[in-house]
VEXVO-242509 format. One record per residue (C-alpha): x, y, z. Coordinates in pm, whole numbers, padded with zeros to 5 digits, always signed. Layout:
XYZ ...
***
This chain:
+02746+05026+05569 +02873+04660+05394 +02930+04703+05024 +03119+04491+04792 +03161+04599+04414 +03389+04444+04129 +03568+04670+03934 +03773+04454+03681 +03854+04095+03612 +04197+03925+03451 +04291+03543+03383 +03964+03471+03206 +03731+03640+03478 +03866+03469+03749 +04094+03703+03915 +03912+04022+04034 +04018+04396+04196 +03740+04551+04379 +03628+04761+04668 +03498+04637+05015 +03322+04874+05216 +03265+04829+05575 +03147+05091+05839 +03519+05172+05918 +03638+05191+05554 +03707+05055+05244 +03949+04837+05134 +04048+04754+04783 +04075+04350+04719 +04239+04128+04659 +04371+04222+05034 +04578+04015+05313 +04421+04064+05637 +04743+04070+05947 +04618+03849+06236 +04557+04011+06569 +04429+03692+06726 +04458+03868+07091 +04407+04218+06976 +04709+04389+06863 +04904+04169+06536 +05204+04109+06772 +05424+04397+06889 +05276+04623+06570 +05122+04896+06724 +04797+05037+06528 +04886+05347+06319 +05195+05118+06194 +04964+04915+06027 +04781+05223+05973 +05104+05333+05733 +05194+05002+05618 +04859+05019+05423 +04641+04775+05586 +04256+04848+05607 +04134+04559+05762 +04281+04302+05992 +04124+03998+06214 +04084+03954+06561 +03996+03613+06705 +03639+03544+06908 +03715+03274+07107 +04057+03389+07223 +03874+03721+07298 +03544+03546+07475 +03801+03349+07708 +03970+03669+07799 +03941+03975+07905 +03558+03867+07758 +03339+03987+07513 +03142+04201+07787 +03423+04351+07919 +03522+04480+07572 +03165+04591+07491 +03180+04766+07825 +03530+04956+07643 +03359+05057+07354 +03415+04760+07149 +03718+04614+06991 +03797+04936+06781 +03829+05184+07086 +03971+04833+07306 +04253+04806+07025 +04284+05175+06910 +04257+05082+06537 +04016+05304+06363 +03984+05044+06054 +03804+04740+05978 +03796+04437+06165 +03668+04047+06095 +03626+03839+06390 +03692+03489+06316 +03415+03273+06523 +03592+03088+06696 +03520+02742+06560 +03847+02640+06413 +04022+02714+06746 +03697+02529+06954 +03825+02206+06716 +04222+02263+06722 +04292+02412+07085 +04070+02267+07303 +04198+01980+07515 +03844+01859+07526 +03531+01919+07334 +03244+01712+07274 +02987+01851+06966 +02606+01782+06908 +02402+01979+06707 +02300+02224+06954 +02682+02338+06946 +03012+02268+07110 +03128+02180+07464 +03470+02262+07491 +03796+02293+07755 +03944+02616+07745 +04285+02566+07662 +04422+02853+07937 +04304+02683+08261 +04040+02381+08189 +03758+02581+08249 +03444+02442+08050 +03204+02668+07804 +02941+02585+07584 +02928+02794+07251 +02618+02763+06999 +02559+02916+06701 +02375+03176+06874 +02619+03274+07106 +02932+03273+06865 +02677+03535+06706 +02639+03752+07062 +02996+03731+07132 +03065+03879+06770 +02822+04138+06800 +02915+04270+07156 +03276+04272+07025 +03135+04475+06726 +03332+04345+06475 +03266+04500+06065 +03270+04158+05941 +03167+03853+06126 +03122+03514+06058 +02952+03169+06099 +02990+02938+06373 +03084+02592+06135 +03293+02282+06244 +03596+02212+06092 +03707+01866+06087 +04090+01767+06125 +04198+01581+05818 +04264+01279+05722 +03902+01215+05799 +03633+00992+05657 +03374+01082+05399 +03134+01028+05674 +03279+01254+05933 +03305+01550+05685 +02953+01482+05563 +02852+01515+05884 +03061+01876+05918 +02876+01984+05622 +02536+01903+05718 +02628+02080+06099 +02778+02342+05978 +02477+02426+05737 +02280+02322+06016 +02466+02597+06246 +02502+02841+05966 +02066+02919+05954 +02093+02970+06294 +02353+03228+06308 +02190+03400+06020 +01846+03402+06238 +02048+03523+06567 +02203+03786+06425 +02049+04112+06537 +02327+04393+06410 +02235+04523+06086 +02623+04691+06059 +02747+04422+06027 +02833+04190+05770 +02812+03829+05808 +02992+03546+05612 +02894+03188+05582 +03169+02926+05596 +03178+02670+05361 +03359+02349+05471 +03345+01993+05291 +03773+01883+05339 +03927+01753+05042 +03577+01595+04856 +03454+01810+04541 +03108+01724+04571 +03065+01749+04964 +03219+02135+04887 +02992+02173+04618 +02692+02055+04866 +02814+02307+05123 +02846+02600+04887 +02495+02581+04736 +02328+02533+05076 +02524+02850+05236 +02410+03053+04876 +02060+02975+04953 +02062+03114+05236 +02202+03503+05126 +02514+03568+05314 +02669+03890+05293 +03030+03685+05166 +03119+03335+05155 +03486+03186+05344 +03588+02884+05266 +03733+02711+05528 +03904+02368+05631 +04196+02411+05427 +04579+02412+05495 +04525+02189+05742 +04825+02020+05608 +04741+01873+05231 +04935+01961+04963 +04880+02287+04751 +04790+02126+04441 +04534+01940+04666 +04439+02252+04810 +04395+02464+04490 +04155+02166+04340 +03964+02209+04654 +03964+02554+04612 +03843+02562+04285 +03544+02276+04346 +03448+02543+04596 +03480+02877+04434 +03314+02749+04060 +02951+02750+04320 +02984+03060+04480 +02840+03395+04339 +03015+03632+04138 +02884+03936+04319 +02987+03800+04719 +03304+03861+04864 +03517+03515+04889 +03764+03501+05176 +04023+03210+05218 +04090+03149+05555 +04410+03060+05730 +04651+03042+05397 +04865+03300+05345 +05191+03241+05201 +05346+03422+04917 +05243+03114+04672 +04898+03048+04827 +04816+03443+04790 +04913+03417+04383 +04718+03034+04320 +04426+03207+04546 +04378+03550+04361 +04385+03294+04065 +04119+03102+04177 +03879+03418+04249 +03945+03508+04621 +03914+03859+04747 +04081+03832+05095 +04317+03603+05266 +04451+03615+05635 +04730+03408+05806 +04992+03439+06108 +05239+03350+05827 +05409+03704+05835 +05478+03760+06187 +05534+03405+06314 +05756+03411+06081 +05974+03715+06145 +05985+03577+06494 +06194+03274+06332 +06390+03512+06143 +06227+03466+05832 +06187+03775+05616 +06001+03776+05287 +06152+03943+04987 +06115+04007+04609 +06393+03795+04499 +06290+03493+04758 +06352+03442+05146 +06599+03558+05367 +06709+03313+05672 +06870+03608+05911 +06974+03365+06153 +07203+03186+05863 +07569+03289+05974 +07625+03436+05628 +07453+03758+05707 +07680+03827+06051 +07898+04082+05785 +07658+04168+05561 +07636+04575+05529 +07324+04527+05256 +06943+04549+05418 +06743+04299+05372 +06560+04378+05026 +06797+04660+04843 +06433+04714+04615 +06231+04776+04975 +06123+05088+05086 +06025+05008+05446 +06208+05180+05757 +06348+04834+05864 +06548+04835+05477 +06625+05202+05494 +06791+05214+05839 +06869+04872+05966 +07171+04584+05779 +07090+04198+05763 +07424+04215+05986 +07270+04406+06304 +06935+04222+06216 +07122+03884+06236 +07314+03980+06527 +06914+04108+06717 +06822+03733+06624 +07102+03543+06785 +07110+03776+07122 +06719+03683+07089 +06666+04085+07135 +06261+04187+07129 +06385+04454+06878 +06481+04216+06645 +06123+04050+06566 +05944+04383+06586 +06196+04498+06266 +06137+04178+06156 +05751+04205+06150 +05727+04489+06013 +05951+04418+05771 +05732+04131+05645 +05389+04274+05682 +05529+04552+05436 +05629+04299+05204 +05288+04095+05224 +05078+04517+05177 +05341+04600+04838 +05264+04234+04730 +04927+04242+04731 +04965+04628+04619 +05126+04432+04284 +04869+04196+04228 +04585+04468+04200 +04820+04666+03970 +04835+04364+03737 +04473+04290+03726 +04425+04624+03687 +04646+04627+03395 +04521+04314+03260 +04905+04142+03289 +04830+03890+03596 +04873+03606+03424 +05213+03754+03304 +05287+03830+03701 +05235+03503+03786 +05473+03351+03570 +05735+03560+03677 +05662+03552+04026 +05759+03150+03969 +06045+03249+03732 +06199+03517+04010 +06150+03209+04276 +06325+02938+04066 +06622+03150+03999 +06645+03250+04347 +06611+02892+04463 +06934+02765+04176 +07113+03082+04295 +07032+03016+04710 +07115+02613+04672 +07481+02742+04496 +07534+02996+04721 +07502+02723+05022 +07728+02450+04876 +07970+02724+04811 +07940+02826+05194 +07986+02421+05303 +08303+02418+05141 +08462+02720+05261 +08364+02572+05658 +08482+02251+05560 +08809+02420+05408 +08867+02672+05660 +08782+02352+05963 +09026+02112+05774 +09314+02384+05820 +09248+02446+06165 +09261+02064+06184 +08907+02015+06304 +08683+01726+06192 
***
């Protein structure tokens, strides 16, 4: 069954390792979740994620309730035997995608009326059926049906959010009829400290199993967002589970451990190995960037993933220019090790009581690789320039 325990604390308190246990496993936290918004976390196939060291990973609800449909997959067993991953799963409800994919939607506080964005067709989701389309999928975790508000927006419209979404959030917690499975509130409230502050106490009082907080990186900037996040996490309780949704890069996962959050998820490692971007510990690598056509090295000497053991940034450059499918599965994998030893690193130091430490030179590492990356580059535009103005070429 759901369990959630603390086992030590760094940076004051704030920054916590512990153990989630769902009916599929348990997963130590602070953990990244890989996005499977279809299903499968694109062209990784389960028992690689299985080795990588993921526990836990997030499918999508309304991606899965437009197709093949949350029946169809009950009918299959649910979305562990539908996706063959024996681990933990979170379904996202569905109610940032209802807000940010639909090409029509119209909301009132019995729920949402919404254009699927495959083929028009119209649907109608409540609160109680982003519940039954959660629990036929079967899901470990499950959350909250809650509307998220695209920002800029006024005070008003995100009052309004929080007062739905609260609204919305007592009904999901009175529709739910699965006692295996855990269900997380989702507190919203944009960029205002005291709307956030109104949303987290109202989703406390009602006892959810964790708390998310939602409506961020929607495009502010991260000092923005880590204010947010902190007006949001100072009201939440110790004991609960706090997931961030959507963020995920390197940067976000540090300032968010920081802040007291036990589990992030984002696309942010496999969308971008598909634009040939490949995380590392010394910074980013751009394997499209004609520097790397010769390069024998792989793509993090310090790496121990097959993709670094077998493959050279010049064959993975030359997979990313003949657009070869090969070429963002090693990149994918590539990254979603990076994202399992990072984590991996931030437990250690909490563990060790040296995360503050970490942090600083996890900024340290970046700004050197940044000053050595920007000389490496001018360097680079004045051999082409050289080598074009001998050829005689503007």
């Amino acid at each position: 069954m759901f369990g959630f325990s603390i086992q030590k604390t760094d940076l004051d308190g704030a920054a916590r390792i512990g153990r989630l246990a769902t009916p599929h496993g348990t997963i130590a936290t602070p953990a990244f979740m890989p996005v499977g918004s279809l299903g499968p976390v694109k062209g990784i196939e389960p028992n690689e994620l299985q080795a990588m060291g993921y526990g836990l990973m997030l499918n999508n609800a309304y991606h899965l309730f437009l197709r093949p449909g949350h029946e169809v997959i009950a009918g299959l067993g649910g979305l562990h035997a539908f996706n063959a991953w024996p681990g933990s799963i979170l379904t996202d409800s569905g109610g940032f995608q209802v807000f940010s994919l639909a090409k029509l939607r119209k909301v009132s506080d019995d729920g949402v009326t919404f254009q699927s964005h495959l083929d028009g067709s119209l649907h109608h989701i409540t609160p109680e059926r982003a519940i039954e389309i959660q629990e036929a999928l079967g899901a470990d975790i499950i959350m909250a049906f809650d509307e998220c508000v695209a920002l800029p927006a006024s005070r008003e419209q995100v009052s309004e959010a929080v007062r739905r979404t609260s609204q919305w959030a007592r009904r999901c917690l009175d529709a739910r009829r699965r006692a295996d499975q855990a269900l997380f509130g989702i507190v919203q409230g944009g960029l205002d400290h005291e709307l956030r502050k109104q949303s987290a106490d109202d989703l406390v009082a009602m006892g959810f199993d964790g708390y998310a907080v939602g409506g961020l990186s929607v495009g502010e900037e991260p000092a923005v967002r880590n204010r947010a996040l902190e007006a949001t996490t100072a009201h939440l309780p110790v004991e609960k589970p706090r997931y961030l949704m959507g963020v995920g890069l390197p940067d976000d996962l540090v300032e968010g451990v920081a802040r007291g959050i036990d589990l992030f998820d984002c696309v942010v490692p496999s969308r971008h190995g598909r634009t040939g971007w490949l995380f590392t510990s010394f910074g980013r690598v751009l394997i499209r960037n004609a520097k790397y056509a010769k390069d024998e090295r792989p793509i993090d000497p310090s790496c121990t993933c097959p993709v670094c053991k077998r493959y050279t940034r010049a064959y993975l450059h030359h997979l990313y220019l003949v657009k070869e499918m090969l070429g963002v599965r090693l990149n994918t994998i590539h990254n979603l090790y990076f994202y399992a030893g990072f984590m991996e690193q931030i437990r250690q130091a909490i563990a060790s009581g040296t995360f503050a430490d970490f942090r600083t030179g996890y900024y340290e590492r970046r700004e050197h690789m940044r000053m050595q990356t920007d000389n490496m580059d001018e360097q680079e535009s004045r051999a082409l320039a050289a080598s074009a103005a001998e050829e005689g070429r503007p």
